[in-house]
N, C-alpha and C positions, 0 to 999 in steps of 0.2 A: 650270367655275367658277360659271357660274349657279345651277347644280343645286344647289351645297356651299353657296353663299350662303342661299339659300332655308330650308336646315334652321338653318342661323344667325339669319337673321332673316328670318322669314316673308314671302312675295312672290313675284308673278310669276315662276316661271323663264326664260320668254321674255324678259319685260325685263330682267332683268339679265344673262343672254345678251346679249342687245343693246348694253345698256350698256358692257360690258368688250370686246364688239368697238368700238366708235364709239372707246370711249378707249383702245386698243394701238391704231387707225389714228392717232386724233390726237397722240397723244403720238412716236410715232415720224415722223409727218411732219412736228409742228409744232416741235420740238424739234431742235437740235443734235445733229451726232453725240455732242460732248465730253458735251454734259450728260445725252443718254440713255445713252449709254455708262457711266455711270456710275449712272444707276437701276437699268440690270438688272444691273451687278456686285453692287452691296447687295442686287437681291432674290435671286441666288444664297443668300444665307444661307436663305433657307425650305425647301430641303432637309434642310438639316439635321433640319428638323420630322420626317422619315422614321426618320433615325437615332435621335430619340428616342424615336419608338414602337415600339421594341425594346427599348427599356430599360426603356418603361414598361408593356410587354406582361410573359407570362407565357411567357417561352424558354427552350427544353432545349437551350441554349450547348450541351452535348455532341452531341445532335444535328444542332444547325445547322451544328457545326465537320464532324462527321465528313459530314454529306450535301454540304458545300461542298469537301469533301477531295475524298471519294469518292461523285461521283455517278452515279446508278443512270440509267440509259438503255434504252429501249425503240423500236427499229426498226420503228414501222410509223408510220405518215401523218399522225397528231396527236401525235406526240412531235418526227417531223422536220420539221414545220412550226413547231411550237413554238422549234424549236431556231434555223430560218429566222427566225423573229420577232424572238431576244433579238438576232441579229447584228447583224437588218435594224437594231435600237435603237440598239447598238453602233457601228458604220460604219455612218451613215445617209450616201446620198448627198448632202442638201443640207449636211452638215459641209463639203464642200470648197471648194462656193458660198461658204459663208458667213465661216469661216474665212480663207479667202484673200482675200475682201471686203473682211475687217474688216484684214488687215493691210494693205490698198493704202489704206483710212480712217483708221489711222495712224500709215503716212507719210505722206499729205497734210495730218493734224494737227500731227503734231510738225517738220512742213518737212523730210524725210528725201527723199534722190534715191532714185530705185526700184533696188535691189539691183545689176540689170544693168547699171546704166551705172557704179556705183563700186563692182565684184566685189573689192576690195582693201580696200575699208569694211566690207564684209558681214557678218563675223563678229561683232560683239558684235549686230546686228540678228537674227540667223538665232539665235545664243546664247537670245536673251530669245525669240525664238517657238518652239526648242524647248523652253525651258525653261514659257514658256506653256502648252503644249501637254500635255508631261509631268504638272505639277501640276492640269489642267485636268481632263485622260483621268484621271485619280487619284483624283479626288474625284468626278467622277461614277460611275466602276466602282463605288465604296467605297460610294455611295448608292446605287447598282441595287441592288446587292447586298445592303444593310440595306431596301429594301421587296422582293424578297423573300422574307427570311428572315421580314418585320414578316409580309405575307401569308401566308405558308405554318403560321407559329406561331398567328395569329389566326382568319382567314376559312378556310381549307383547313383547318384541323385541327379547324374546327367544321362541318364538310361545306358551309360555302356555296362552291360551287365557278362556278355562272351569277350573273356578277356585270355587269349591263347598262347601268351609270353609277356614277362618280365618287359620284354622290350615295350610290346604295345601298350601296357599299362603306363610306363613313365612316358611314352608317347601321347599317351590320352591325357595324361595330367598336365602336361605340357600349356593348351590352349585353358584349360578349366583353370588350375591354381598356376597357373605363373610359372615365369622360368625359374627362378630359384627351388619352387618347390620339387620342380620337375627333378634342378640340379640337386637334390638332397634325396630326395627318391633311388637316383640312380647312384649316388653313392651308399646308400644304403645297399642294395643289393650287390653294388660289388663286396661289399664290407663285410656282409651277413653270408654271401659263397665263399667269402677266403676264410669266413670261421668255420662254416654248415661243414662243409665239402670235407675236410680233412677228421673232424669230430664222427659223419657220419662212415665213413671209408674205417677211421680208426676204432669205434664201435666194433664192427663188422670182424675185424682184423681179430678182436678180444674175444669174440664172441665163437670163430672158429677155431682159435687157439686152443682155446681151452677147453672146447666141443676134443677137439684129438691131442690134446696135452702136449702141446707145443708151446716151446718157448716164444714167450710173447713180453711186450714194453716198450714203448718209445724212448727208455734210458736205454737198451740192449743198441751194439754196434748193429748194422743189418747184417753182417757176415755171422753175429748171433744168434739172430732169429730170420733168418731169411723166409722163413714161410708166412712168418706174422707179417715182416714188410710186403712179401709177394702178391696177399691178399688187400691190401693198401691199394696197391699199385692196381690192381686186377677191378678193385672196386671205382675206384676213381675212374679209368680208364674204360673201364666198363661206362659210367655215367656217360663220357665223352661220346665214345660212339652212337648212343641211343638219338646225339644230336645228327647223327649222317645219314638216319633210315626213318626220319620224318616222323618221330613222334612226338603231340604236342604235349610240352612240358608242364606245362598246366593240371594238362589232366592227369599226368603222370606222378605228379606231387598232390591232387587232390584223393588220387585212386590209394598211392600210397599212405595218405594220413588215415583213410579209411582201414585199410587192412592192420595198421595202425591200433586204431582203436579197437580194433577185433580181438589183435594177439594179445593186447595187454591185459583185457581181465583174466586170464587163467593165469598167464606170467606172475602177476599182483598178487594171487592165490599162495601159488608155489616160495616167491619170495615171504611170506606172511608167515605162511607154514616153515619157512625154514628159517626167519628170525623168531621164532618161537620155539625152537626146537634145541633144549638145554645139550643137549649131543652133540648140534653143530657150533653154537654159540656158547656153551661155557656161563661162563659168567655176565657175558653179554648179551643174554636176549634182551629184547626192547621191553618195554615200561608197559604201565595198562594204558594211560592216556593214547602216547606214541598206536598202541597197538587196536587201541579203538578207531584214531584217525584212519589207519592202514586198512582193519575191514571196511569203515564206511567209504573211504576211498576206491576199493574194491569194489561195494555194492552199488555202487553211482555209476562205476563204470560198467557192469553185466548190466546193470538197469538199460543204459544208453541203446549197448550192443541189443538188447531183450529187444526194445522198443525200434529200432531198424530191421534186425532178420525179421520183426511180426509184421512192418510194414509193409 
């Protein structure tokens, strides 16, 4: 985000690195869940900014349909990592932190009992979070899927293939698709860091919480949970510096979708295993359809992970 900044209006890249860390810690600690919760549904719309730079590029719609049909694959170690990568994107582990976070922040907003104790209420709740969940996974496949068609029509089809920042990406798109495209690029990435950046920090925050049974929730004051904020802060801020000791970000977001895609099939197990498990879930374990999708979803993903550690 700092980087994109910079070729917008000239300036430190560090500082405004900086800057947009200090303000996703403060905005998420100092803010409401109700009322953050509702700045990062609005900056959801900056995605979009992807989908238009397909439109407003130069696409062979016939080849992007038929290599989206039918795509070509190559078995050896930088194709099945690659392939590890989009999943790792896809089922990231922190989706389940976060996800199931956010629905225990609100029932505690809207005064809702938690599922298990009124399993006879449950349905129109369980209704709206899959129906959440459905349109949610919809629209972000639908935008992976329009940056890399935007990528592969633009940057790839002009041999830039070592692309080592955000920045130089919308820099290279700049001459190929036009300024607008360029300008919709970069507002996308600013868009897409002021949603990533706090979801993935607040993830993390859930995920240690509850590892040592610490009060945790973006409703709680932070004088309530100060260890759940602290970990916020630590996370975020932690990203920040990795910009001061020269690591490229790139590889640092490519290596992490990998390890990504590692953790999640066992996690996918464990979660399987425990919405199947009448002990934990009550009245609510999952369905057989629901529970078929979940192992094949599982086994596509060990498959993936199989097929890169043999590479």
């Amino acid at each position: 985000m700092g980087a994109v900044l910079a070729l917008i209006i000239p300036g430190p890249v560090l500082l405004f690195t900086a800057i947009f860390g200090v303000v996703s810690v403060a905005l998420e600690v100092g803010l409401s869940y109700a009322r953050y919760s509702s700045i990062l549904k609005w900056s959801t719309l900056s995605l979009f900014s992807y989908v238009a730079v397909v439109f407003v590029s130069q696409v062979s719609w016939s080849e992007a349909i038929r290599g989206t049909l039918l795509p070509s694959f190559i078995f050896d170690r930088a194709h099945a990592m690659a392939l590890v990568a989009i999943f790792g994107t896809t089922i990231s582990p922190y989706l389940f932190f976060w996800q199931a976070g956010q629905e225990v922040e609100e029932q505690h907003r809207r005064h809702v009992k938690p599922l298990h104790v009124s399993p006879r209420r449950a349905g129109a709740e369980l209704a709206r979070i899959r129906t959440d969940t459905l349109v949610g996974m919809g629209f972000s496949h639908i935008t992976a899927l329009f940056i890399i068609i935007a990528t592969a029509a633009t940057l790839h089809a002009h041999g830039i293939t070592q692309v080592t920042s955000a920045a130089q990406a919308a820099e290279a798109l700049r001459p190929i698709a036009g300024q607008f495209a360029f300008a919709l690029f970069a507002v996308g990435i600013i868009g897409t860091g002021l949603l990533a950046v706090p979801v993935l920090a607040g993830s993390a925050a859930y995920a240690v919480s509850e590892t040592f049974d610490w009060t945790e929730g973006l409703d709680h004051k932070p004088r309530e949970a100060k260890a759940f904020y602290g970990v916020i802060a630590l996370a975020t801020l932690g990203g920040v510096a990795l910009n001061f000791i020269g690591i490229d970000p790139m590889s640092a977001l490519y290596w992490a979708a990998v390890v990504n895609g590692l953790l999640a099939p066992p996690l996918m197990v464990v979660t399987m295993l425990i919405a199947r498990n009448p002990a934990v879930m009550g009245e609510l374990v999952m369905g057989r359809w629901l529970e078929f999708g979940g192992w094949l979803a599982t086994a596509v993903m060990w498959l993936v992970a199989g097929i890169f550690l043999l590479s």
